[in-house]
C-alpha positions as CSV (number, residue, x, y, z in Angstrom):
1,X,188.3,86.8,-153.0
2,X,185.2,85.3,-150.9
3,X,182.2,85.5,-153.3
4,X,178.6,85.3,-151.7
5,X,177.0,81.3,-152.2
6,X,173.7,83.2,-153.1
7,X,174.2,86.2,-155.8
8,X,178.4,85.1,-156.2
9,X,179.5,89.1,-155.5
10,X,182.2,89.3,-153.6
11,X,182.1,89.8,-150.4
12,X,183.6,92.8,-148.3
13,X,185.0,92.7,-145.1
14,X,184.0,94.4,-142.3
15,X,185.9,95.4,-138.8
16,X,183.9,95.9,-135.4
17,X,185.2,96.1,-132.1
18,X,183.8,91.9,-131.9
19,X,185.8,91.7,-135.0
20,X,185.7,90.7,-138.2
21,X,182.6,89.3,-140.5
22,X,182.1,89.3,-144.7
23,X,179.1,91.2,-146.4
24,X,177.5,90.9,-149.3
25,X,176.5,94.2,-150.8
26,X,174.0,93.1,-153.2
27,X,171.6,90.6,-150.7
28,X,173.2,92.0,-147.4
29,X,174.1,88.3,-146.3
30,X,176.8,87.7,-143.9
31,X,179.7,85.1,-143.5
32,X,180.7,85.6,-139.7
33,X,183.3,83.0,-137.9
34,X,182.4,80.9,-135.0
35,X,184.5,83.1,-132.4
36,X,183.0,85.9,-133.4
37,X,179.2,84.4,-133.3
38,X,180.8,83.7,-129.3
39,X,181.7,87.2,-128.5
40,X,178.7,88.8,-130.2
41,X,175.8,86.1,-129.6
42,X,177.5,84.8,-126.3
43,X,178.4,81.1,-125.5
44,X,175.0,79.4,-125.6
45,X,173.9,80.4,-128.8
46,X,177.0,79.5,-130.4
47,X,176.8,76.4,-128.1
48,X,173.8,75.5,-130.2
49,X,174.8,76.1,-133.2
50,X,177.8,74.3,-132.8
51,X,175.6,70.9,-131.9
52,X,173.3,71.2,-134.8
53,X,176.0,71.5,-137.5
54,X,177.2,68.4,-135.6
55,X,174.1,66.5,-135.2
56,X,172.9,67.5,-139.1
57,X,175.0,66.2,-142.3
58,X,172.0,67.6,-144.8
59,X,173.8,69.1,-147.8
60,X,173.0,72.7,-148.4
61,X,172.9,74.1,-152.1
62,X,175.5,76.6,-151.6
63,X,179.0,76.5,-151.4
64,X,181.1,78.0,-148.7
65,X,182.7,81.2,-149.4
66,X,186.1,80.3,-148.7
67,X,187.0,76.5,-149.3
68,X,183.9,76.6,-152.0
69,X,182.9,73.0,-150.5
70,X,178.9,72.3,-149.8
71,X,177.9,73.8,-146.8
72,X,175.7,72.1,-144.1
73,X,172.2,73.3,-143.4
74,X,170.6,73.2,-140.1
75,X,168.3,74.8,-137.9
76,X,168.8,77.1,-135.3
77,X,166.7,76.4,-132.0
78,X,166.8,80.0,-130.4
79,X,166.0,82.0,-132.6
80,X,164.3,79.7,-135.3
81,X,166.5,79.9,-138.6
82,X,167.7,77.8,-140.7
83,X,171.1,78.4,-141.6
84,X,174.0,77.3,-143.4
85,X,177.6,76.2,-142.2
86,X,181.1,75.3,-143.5
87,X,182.2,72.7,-140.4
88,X,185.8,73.0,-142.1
89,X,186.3,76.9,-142.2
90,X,184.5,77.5,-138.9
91,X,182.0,79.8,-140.7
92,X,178.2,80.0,-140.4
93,X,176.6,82.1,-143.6
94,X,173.6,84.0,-142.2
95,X,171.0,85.3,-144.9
96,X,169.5,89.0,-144.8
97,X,168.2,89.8,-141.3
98,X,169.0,86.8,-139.4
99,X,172.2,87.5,-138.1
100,X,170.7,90.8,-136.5
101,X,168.4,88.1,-134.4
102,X,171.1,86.4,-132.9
103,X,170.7,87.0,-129.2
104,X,172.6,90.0,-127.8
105,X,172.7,91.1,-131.4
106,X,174.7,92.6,-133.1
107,X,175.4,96.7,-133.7
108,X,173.3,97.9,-136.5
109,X,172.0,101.8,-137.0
110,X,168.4,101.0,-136.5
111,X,167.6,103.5,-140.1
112,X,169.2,100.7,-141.4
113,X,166.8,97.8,-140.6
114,X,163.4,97.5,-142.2
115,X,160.1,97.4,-140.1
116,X,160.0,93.5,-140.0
117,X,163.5,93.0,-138.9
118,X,163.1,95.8,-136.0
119,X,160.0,93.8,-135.2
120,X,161.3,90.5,-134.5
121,X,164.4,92.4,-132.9
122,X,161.9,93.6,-130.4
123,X,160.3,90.3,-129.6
124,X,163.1,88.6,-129.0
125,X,164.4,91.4,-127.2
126,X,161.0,90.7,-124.9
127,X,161.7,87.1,-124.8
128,X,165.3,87.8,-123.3
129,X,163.8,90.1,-120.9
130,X,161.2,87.0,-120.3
131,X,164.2,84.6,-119.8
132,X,165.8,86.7,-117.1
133,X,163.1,87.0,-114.8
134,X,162.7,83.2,-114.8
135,X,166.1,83.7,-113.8
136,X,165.8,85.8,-111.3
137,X,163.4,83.8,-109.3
138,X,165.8,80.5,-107.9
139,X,162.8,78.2,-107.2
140,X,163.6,75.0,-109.7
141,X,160.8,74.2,-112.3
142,X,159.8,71.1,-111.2
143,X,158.7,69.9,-107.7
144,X,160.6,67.0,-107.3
145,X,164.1,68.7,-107.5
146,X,163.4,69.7,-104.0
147,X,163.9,65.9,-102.8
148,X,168.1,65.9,-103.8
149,X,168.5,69.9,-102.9
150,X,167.5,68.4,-99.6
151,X,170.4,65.5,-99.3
152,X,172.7,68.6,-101.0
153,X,172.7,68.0,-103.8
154,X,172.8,70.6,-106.8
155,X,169.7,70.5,-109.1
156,X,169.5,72.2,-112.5
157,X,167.7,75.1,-112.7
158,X,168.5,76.5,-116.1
159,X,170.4,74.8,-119.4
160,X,170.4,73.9,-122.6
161,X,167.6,71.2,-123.6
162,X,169.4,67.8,-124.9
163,X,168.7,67.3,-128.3
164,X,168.6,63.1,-128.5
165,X,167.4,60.5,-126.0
166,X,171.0,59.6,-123.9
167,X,171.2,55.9,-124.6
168,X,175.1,55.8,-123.1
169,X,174.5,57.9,-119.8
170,X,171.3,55.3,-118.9
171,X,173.3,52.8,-119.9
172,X,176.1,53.3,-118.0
173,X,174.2,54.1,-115.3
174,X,171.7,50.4,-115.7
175,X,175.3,48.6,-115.9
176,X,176.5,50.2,-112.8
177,X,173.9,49.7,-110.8
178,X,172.8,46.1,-111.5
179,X,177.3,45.2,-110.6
180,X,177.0,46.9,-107.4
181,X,173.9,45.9,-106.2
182,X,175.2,42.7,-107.2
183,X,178.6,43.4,-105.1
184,X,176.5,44.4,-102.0
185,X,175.7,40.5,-101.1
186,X,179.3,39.9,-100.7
187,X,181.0,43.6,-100.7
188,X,184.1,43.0,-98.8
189,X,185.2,40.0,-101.2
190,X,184.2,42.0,-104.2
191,X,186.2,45.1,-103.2
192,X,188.9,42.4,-102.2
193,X,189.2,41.2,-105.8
194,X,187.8,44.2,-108.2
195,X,188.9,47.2,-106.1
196,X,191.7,49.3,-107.3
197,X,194.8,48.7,-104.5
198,X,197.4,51.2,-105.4
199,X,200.5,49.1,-104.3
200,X,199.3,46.3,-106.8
201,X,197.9,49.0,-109.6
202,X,198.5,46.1,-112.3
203,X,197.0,43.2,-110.9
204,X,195.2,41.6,-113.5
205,X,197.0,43.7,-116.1
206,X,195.4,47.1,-114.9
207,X,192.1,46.2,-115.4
208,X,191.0,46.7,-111.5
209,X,191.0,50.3,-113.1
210,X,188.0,49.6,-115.1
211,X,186.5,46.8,-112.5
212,X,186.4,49.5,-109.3
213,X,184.5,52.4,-111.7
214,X,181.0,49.9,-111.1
215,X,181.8,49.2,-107.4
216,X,180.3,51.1,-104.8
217,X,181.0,51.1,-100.8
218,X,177.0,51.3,-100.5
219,X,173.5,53.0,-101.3
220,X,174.4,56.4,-100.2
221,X,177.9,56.5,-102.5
222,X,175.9,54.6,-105.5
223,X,172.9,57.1,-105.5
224,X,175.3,60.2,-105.1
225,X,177.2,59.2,-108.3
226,X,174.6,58.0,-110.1
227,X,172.9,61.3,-109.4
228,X,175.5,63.6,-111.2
229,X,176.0,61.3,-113.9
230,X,172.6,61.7,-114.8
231,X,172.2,65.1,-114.4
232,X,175.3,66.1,-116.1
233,X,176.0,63.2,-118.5
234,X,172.8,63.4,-120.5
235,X,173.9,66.9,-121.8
236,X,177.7,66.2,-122.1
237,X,176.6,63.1,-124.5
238,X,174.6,65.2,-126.4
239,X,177.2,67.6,-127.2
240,X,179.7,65.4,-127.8
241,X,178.1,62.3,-129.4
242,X,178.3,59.1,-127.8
243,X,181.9,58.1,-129.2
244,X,183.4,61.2,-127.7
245,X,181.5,60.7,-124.4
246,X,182.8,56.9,-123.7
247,X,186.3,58.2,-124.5
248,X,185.7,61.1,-121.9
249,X,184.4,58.8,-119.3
250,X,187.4,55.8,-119.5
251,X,189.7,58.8,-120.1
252,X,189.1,60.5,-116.6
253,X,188.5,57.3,-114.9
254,X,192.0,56.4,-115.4
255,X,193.1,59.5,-115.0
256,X,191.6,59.6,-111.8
257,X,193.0,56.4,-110.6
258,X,196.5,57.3,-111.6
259,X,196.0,60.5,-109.6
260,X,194.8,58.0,-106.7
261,X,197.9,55.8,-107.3
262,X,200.1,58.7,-107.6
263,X,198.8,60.3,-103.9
264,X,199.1,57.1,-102.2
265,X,201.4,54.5,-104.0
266,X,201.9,52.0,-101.5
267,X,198.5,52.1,-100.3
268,X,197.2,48.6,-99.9
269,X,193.3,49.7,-99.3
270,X,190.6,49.2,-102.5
271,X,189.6,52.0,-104.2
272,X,185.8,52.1,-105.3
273,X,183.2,54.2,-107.2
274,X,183.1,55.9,-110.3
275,X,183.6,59.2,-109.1
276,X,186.8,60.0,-111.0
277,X,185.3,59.3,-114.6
278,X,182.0,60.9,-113.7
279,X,184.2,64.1,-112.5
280,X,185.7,64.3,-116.2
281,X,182.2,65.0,-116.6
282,X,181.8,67.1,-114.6
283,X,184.6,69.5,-115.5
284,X,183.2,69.0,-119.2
285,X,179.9,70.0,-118.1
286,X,180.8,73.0,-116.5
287,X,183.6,74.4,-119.2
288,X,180.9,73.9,-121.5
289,X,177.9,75.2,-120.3
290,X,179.3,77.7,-118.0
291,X,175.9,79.8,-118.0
292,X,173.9,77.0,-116.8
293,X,173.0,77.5,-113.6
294,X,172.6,75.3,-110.7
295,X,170.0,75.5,-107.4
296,X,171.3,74.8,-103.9
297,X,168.6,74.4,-101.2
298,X,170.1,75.9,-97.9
299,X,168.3,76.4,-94.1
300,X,169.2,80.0,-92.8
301,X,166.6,79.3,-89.7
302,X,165.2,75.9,-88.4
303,X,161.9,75.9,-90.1
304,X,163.1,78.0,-93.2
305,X,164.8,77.2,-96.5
306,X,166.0,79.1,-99.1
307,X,167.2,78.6,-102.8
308,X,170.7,79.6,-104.2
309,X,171.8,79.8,-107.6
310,X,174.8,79.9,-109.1
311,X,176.4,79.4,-112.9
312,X,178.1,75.8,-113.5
313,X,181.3,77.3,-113.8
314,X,181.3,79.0,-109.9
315,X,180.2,75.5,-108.6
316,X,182.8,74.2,-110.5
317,X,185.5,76.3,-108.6
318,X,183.6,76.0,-105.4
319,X,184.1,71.9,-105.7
320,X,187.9,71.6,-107.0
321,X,188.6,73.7,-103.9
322,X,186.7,71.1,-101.9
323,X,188.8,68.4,-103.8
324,X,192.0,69.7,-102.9
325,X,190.8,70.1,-99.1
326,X,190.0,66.3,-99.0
327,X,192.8,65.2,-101.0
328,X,194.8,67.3,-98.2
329,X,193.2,65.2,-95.4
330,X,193.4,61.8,-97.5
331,X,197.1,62.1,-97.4
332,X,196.9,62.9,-93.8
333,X,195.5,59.5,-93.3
334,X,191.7,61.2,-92.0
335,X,189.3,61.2,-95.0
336,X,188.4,57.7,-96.8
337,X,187.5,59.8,-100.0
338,X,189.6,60.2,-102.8
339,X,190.2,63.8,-103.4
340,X,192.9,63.2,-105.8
341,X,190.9,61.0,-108.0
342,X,187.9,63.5,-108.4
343,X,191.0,66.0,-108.9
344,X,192.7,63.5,-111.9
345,X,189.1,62.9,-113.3
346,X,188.4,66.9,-113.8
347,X,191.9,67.7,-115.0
348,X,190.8,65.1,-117.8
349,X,187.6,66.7,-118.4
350,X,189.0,69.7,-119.0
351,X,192.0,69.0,-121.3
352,X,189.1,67.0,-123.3
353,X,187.0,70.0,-123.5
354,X,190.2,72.2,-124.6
355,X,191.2,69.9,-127.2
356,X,187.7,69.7,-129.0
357,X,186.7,73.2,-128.7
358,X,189.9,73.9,-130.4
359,X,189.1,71.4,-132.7
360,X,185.9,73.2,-133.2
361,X,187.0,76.5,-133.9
362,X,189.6,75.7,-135.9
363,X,189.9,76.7,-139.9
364,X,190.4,73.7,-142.0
């Protein structure tokens, strides 16, 4: 039988309609399961959590219920707590009063909960209410997001703050752009020897996979990828760490080139860019945060704009069915964009993101 890690009583189960968590009778602490903290708390909260117990390997001084290993202790960004978690069992232990904090809460009789707990209930109740009519008005945060919603671009309006400084995205990015400015002096012999030509997909052993992802056709298609990657990349490297995150990106990249190859086998015209590894990202992005929202600047009259938000996971349906439209008219011979790459890519992304999450939530 589970015992509590504070007071060692044992711990009874209980049943809700968001299913099941342990209680400790004695100090009223809690043992509740990652997919439960989802369907209670909702995907962002438990989105945090989950990268703090990854990003912290501190040693707590109590043992997990169920395995009886060291838990981890970490802190909790929103609500401040500091809590403690068995990475192995999928299980977060929350002390007296602090699951009943959790965003969207959880359903306790309010006799039940002393003055100081209903108090903090109600200001974070206030700071939800806070948070949505932020939400409510679309005009981005900062002034120069209106510069790419101009071009079309999506800008981020609302999401998760990173956690660490993303060394691989600016990296990338720095590597990128240094090869293809460096390919613009001589572009058409460049593409000719380091562009991906379906009919001759192993020339130089496959590598003209890897060798296209830093090419670009010019400064509109270099800026354009190099925009999303930033934008999405920083926050896709911080959740998964920066091993994950280069596996992502080569992962969809030749995914997306297969696709390519796969559309147009006997093609014999370079392929370019690094939009196939940068969809993976994409995808990722989107899966993972699909609460984040994104701002769309669009005219309804000649001298007036208006914003438009919408959660990651609609533009995310909005674009694959864009995808599959030009991969349509690349295989009618009328589009020089590779649908079916950016399609590959974002099949990767999301298999990635379905195999770690289950990973995630998975009990040892």
């Amino acid at each position: 039988m589970p015992a509590c890690p504070n007071c060692a009583s044992p711990l009874r189960t209980i049943r809700q309609r968001e299913g099941l968590f342990f209680l400790c009778d004695h100090c009223s602490g809690r043992a509740v399961a990652l997919p439960q903290i989802r369907r209670v708390a909702g995907d962002r909260f438990t989105t945090q959590l989950l990268r703090q117990i990854n990003a912290n390997s501190n040693i707590a001084d109590k043992a997990c219920p169920f395995c009886t290993r060291p838990m981890r202790v970490f802190s909790s960004p929103d609500p401040p707590m500091e809590l403690d978690a068995c990475k192995p069992c999928g299980m977060v232990w929350f002390d007296p009063r602090e699951f009943e904090t959790a965003p969207e809460g959880v359903v306790v009789p309010p006799a039940q909960l002393d003055q100081q707990t209903r108090e903090a209930i109600a200001l974070h109740k206030v700071k939800q209410i806070a948070e949505q009519a932020r939400a409510a008005d679309p005009t981005p945060d900062a002034t120069w997001k209106t510069i790419p919603a101009l071009f079309g671009f999506p800008v981020e309006s609302e999401t998760d703050p990173i956690t660490r400084w993303p060394w691989v995205t600016w990296s990338l990015a720095a590597v990128i752009v240094t090869l293809s400015v460096w390919a613009f002096s001589d572009l058409e012999n460049a593409v000719a020897l380091f562009g991906l030509i379906p009919a001759e997909f192993w020339r130089y052993g496959g590598l003209t996979s890897l060798t296209s992802f830093f090419l670009h056709a010019g400064v509109f298609h270099l800026v354009g990828n190099l925009y999303f990657l930033l934008i999405f990349g920083d926050n896709v490297e911080d959740y998964l760490g920066r091993g994950r995150y280069l596996l992502l990106i080569l992962a969809a990249t030749v995914g997306g080139d297969i696709a390519h190859v796969l559309l147009e086998p006997r093609s014999l015209v370079p392929c370019i860019g690094a939009s196939g590894g940068i969809s993976g990202i994409i995808a990722f992005y989107a899966l993972q945060f699909p609460r984040a929202r994104l701002g769309f600047l669009f005219r309804t009259y000649f001298w007036r704009w208006h914003w438009l938000q919408i959660p990651a996971w609609g533009a995310l349906v909005l674009w694959l069915l864009l995808q599959v439209w030009i991969s349509v008219q690349q295989r009618m011979g009328i589009s020089d964009v590779s649908g079916a790459a950016h399609l590959g890519g974002a099949l990767i992304g999301l298999l990635a993101w379905w195999y770690w999450r289950r990973l995630e939530t998975r009990p040892a």
